[in-house]
C-alpha positions as CSV (number, residue, x, y, z in Angstrom):
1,X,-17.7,-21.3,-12.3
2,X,-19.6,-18.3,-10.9
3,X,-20.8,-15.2,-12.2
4,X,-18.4,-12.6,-11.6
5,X,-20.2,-9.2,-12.1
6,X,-18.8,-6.0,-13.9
7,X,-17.7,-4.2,-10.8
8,X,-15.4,-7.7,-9.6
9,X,-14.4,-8.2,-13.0
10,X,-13.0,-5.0,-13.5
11,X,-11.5,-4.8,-9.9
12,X,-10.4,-8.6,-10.9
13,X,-8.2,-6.9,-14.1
14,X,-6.1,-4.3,-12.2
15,X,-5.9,-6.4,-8.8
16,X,-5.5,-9.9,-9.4
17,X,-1.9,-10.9,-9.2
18,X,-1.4,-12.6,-12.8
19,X,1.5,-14.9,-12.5
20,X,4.1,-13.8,-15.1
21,X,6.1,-16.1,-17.3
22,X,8.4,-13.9,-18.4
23,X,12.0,-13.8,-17.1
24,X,13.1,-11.3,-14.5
25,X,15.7,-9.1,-16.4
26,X,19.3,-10.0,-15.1
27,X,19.9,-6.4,-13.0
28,X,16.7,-7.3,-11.2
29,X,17.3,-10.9,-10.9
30,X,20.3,-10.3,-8.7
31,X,17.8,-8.7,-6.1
32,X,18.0,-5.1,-4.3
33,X,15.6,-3.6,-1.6
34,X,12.2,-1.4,-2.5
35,X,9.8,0.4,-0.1
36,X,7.2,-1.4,1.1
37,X,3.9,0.2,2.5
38,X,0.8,-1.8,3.5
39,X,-2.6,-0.4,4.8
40,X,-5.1,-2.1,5.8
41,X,-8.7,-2.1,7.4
42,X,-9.8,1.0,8.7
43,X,-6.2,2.7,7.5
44,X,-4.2,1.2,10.1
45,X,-0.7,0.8,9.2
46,X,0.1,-3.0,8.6
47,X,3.9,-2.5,7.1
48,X,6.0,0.3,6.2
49,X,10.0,-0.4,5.9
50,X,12.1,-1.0,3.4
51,X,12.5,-4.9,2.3
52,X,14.5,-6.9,0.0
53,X,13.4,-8.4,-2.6
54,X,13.4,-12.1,-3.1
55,X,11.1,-15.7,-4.9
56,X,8.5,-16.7,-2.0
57,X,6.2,-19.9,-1.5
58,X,3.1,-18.9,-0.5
59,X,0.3,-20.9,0.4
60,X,-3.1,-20.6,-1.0
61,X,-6.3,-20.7,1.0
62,X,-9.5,-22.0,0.4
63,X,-11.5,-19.2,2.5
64,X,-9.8,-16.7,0.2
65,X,-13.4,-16.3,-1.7
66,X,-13.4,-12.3,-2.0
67,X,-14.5,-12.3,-5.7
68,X,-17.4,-14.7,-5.2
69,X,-18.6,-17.9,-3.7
70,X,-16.2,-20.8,-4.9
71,X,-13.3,-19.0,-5.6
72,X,-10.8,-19.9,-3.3
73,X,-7.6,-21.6,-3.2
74,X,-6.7,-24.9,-3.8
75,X,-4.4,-25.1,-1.1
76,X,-1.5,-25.1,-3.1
77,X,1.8,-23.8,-2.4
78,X,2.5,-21.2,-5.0
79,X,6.0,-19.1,-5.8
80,X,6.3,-15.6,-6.5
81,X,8.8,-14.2,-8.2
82,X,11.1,-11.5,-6.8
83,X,11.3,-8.2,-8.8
84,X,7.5,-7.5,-8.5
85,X,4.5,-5.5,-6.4
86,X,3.2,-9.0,-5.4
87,X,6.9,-10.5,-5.0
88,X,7.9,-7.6,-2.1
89,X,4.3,-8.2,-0.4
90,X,5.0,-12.1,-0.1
91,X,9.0,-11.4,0.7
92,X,7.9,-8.8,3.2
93,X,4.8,-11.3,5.0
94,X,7.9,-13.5,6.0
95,X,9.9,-11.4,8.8
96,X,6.6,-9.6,9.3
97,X,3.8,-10.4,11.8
98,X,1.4,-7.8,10.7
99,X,1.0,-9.4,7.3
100,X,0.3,-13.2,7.7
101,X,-0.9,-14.6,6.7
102,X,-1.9,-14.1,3.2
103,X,-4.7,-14.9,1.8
104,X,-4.4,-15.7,-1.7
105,X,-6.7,-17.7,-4.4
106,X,-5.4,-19.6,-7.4
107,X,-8.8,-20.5,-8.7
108,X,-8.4,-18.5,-11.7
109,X,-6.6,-19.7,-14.8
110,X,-5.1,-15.6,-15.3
111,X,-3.3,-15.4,-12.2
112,X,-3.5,-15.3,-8.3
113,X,-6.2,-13.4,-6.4
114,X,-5.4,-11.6,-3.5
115,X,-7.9,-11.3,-0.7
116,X,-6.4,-10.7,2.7
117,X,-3.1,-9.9,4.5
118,X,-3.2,-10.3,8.1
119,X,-6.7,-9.5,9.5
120,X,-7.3,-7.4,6.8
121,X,-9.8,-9.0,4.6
122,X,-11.9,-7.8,1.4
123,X,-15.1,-7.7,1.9
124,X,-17.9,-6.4,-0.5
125,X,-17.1,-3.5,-2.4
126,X,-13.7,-3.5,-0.9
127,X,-10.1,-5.0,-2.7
128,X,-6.5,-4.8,-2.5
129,X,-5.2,-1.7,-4.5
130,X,-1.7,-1.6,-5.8
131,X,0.2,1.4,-6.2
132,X,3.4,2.1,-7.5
133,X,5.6,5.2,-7.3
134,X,1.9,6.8,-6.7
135,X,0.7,5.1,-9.7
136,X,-2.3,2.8,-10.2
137,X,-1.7,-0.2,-12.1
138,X,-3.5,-2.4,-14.8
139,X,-2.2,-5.3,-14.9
140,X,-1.7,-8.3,-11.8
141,X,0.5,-7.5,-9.1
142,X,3.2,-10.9,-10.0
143,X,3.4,-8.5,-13.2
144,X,3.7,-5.7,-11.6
145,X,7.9,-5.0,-12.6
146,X,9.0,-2.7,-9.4
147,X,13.1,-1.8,-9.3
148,X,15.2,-0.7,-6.8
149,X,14.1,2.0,-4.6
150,X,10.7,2.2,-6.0
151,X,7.5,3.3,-3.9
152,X,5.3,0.3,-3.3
153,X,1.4,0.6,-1.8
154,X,-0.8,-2.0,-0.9
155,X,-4.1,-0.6,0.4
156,X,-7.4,-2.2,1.2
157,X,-9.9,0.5,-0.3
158,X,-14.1,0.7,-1.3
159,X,-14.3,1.9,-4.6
160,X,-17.4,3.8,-4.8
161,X,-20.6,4.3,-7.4
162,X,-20.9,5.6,-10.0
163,X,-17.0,5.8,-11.4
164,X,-16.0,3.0,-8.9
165,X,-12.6,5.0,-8.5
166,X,-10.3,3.9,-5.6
167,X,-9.7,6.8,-2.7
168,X,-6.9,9.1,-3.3
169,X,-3.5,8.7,-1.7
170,X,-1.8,11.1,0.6
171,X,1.5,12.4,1.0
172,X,3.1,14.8,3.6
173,X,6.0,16.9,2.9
174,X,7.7,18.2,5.9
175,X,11.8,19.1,7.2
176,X,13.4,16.7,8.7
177,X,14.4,19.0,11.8
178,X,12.8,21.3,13.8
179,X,13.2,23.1,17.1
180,X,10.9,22.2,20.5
181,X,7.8,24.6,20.7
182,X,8.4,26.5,17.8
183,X,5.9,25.8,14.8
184,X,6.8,24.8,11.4
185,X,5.0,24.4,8.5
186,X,4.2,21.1,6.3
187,X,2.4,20.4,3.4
188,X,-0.5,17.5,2.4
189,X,-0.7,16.5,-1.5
190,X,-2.6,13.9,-3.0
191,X,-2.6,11.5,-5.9
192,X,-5.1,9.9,-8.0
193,X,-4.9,7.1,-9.9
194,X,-3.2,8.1,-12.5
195,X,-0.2,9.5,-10.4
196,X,-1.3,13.3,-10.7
197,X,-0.7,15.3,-7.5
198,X,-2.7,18.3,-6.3
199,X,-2.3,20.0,-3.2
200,X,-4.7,18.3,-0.2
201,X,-7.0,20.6,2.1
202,X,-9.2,19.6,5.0
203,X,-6.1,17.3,6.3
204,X,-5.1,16.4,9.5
205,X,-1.8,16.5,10.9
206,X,-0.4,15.0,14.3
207,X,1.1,17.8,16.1
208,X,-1.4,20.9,13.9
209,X,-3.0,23.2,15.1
210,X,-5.6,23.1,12.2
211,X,-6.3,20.9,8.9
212,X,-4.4,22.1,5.9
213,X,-6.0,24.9,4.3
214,X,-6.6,25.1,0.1
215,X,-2.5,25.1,-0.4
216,X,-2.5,22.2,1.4
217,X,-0.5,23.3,3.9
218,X,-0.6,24.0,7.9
219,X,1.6,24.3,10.9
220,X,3.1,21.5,13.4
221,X,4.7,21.9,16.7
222,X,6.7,19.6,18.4
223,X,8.4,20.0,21.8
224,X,9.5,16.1,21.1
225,X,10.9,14.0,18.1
226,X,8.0,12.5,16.6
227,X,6.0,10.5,13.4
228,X,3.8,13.1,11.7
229,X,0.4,11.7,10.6
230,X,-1.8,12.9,7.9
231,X,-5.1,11.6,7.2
232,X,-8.5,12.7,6.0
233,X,-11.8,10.4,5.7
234,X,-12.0,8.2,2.8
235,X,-8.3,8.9,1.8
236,X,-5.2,6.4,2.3
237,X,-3.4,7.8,5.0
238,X,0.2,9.3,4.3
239,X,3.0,7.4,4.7
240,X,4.4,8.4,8.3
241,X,7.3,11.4,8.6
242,X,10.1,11.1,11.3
243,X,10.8,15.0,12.3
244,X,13.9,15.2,15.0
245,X,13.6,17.5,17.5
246,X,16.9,18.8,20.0
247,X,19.3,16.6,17.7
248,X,17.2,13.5,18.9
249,X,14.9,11.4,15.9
250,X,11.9,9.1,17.0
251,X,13.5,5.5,18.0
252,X,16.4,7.4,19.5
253,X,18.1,8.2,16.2
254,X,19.9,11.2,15.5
């Protein structure tokens, strides 16, 4: 087998997707929806919508070789269990374009190794971080136990030297409404790995007039419904806010 070093071996612990024997409890096993949010190379948005959860086959690939050379798959077909991080990715990749295919090793006796989704492939000092509810976790993403509702993030990242920490996550807070040409303001936080938020400066904002200051806040105005943006370099980009304009919401919603 080859050597894996440190860096892979630690990145191996929190992001390998560790198939779980243990039984889905019943409320979960019944099924329900969680929100599912997927960024990939060069933060573009691969996925964000709400999906159901459900078991999925998934094949395995023998190109997917991101934690050294002669890792990949064995070609297998492997199931996933509903009820999990890894479980919504794999139930998601089905009815979604954006996301297949997915790239995922067996190789390793602890669990399933995930190196790609889409064209979105790890490479180097880059891997597949998993987020829940703004929370980094430590074990595989098969058990990874999400329940209804929860906030689900898959991001391709570079974890950097010395600390080899993953990139922060951002969040914009902003109203639902506002009125055409008239500013209003929002507000940028961000959260580390261990789910702590602080307040995000240096921001940008589709629609601001300048990156959010200290407070992480700045103003937007719209003369349209629109998606608000927020991203900053070498951060995970905010998950996308719909702002209606005039009674009208972006996709013609109201």
């Amino acid at each position: 087998m080859p050597r894996i070093t440190p860096k892979r071996l630690a990145a191996a612990c929190a992001l390998l997707l560790a198939l779980s024997l243990s039984i889905v409890p019943g409320a979960l096993a019944k099924g329900f929806s969680a929100n599912l949010r997927v960024v990939g190379a060069g933060g573009r948005v691969l996925a964000e919508k709400s999906v159901a959860t459900a078991t999925t086959s998934v094949k395995t690939s023998a190109t997917a070789t991101c934690f050294g050379e002669g890792t990949g798959g064995s070609g297998k077909s492997v199931s996933i269990k509903a009820g999990t991080g890894l479980g919504l990715l794999a139930a998601a990749s089905k009815t979604t374009a954006t996301l297949r295919p997915l790239s995922i090793s067996d190789h390793f006796d602890f669990g399933l190794a995930l190196c790609g989704v889409g064209h979105s492939i790890a490479r180097g000092s880059s891997s597949w971080y998993l987020k829940i509810n703004h929370k980094a976790l430590q074990v595989g993403g098969d058990a990874a136990t999400i329940r209804p509702g929860d906030e689900v993030l898959w991001a391709l990242a570079t974890t950097s030297a010395p600390s080899f920490e993953y990139p922060e996550e951002l969040v914009l807070v902003a109203p639902h409404t506002a009125k055409a040409g008239v500013g209003f303001g929002v507000r940028a936080f961000s959260y580390d790995g261990k789910g702590r938020r602080k307040p995000a400066a240096g921001v940008k904002v589709s629609g601001a007039s300048a990156p959010t200051g200290s407070d992480g806040r700045t103003t937007v105005t719209l003369n349209r419904p629109g998606l608000l943006r927020a991203t900053e370099s070498g951060e995970i980009p905010a998950a996308r806010v719909a702002v209606c304009v005039g009674g009208k919401c972006p996709g013609g919603g109201r």
